[in-house]
N, C-alpha and C positions, 0 to 999 in steps of 0.2 A: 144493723147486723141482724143474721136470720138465726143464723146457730152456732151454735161451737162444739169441739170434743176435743179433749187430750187425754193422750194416755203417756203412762210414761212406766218404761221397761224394770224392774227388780229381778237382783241375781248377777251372775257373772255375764259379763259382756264381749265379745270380741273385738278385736279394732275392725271397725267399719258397721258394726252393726248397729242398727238401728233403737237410740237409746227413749226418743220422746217423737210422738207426731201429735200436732197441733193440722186442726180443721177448722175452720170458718166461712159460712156459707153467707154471702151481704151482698146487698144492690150494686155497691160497685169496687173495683177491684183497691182501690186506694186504701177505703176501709176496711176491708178486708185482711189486708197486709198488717195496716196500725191495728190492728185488734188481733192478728196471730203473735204479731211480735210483744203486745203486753203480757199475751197472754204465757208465753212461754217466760216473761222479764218473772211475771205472778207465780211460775211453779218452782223457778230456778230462787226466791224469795222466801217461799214457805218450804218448800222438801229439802229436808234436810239431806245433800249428799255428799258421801263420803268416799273415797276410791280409794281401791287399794291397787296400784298400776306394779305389773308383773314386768321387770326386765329379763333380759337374753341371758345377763350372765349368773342370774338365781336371785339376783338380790329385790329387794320389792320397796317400795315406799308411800304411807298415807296421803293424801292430798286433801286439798279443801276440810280439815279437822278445825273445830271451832278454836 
């Protein structure tokens, strides 16, 4: 592996938008992949997230809460 970056979004979200992108630059694609996918296993592991997901008929409810 040559590099990596991830960032990952904070704030209200839309459905569809863009919440985390992972980057990985390596000699070959294989590893590439197995090194994007730990790496997002690694932020979904340590960031703490919490959603609070807004329905149509007003009412709302926490997700993912310890």
């Amino acid at each position: 592996m040559h590099a990596l970056a991830v960032v990952h979004r904070v704030g209200s979200l839309g459905v569809g938008d863009v919440a985390l992108a992972a980057v990985v630059a390596a000699s070959h694609r294989q590893e590439a992949f197995a090194v994007a996918s730990g790496l997002v296993e690694r932020v979904k592991q340590a960031l703490p997230v919490w959603k609070r997901q807004l329905f149509t008929d007003g009412t709302a409810e926490w997700s993912n809460l310890p």
